[in-house]
C-alpha distance (Angstrom), angle and dihedral (degrees) to the residues before:
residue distance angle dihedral
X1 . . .
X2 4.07 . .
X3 4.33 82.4 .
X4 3.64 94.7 55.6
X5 4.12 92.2 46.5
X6 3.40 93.5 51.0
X7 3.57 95.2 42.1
X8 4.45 83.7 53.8
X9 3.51 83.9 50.3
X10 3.82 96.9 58.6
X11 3.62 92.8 42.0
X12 3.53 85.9 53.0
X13 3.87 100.5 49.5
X14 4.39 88.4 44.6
X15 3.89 89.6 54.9
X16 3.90 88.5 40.2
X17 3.50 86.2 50.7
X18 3.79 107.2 44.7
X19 3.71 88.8 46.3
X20 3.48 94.1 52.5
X21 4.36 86.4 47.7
X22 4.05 84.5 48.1
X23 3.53 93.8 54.2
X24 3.56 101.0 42.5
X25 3.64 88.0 48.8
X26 4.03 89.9 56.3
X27 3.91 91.1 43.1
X28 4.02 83.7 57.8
X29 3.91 94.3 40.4
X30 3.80 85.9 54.0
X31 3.61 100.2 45.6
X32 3.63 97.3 49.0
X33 3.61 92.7 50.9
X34 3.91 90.7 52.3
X35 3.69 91.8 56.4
X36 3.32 99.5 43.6
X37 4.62 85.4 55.0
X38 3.66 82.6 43.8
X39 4.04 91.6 57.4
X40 3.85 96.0 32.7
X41 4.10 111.8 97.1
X42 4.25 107.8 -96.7
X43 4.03 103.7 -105.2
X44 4.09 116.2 -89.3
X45 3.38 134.4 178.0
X46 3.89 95.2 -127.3
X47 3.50 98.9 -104.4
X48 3.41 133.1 120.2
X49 4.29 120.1 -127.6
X50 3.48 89.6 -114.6
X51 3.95 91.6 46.9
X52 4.24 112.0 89.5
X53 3.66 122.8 -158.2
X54 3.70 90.9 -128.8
X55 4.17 112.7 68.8
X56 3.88 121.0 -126.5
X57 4.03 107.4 -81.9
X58 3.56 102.2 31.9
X59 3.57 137.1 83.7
X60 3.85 133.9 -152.3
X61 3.39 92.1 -95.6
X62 4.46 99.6 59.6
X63 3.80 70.0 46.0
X64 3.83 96.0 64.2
X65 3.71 92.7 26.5
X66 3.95 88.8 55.3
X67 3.99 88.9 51.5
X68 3.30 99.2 51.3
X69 3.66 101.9 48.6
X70 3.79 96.8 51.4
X71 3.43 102.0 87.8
X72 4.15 158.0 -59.2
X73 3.69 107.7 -21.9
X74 3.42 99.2 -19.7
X75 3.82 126.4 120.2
X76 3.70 131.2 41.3
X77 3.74 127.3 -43.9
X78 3.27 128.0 -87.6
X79 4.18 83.3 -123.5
X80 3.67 88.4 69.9
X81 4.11 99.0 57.3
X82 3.19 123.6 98.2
């Protein structure tokens, strides 16, 4: 009887163990990755503030006009016109 509690006990005490590696492990993982968002530049679209999407001389509607002349299927839908 005293063999088979202490043999419990050991399997305890590994499982303990490897879940507290496991976790550790994760808690690292997770940390890591955070500071390496936390260093990484925040996501832009490469334009400046000043910078518009829409050049100097045209309006949105060339814009939409251009799109949906330049080809098969391309362009916006017709739901989106106005």
């Amino acid at each position: 009887d005293f063999v088979e509690g202490n043999i419990h006990h050991k399997a305890l005490l590994i499982s303990l163990s490897v879940c507290s590696i496991l976790l550790v492990l994760i808690i690292v993982f997770c940390y890591f990755r955070y500071r390496r968002q936390e260093t990484r530049p925040r996501y832009s679209i490469g334009l400046e503030q000043d910078e518009t999407y829409i050049p100097p001389g045209e309006s949105l509607k060339d814009l939409i006009e251009q799109s949906q002349s330049s080809g098969s299927g391309s362009g916006l839908p017709l739901l989106v016109r106005k």
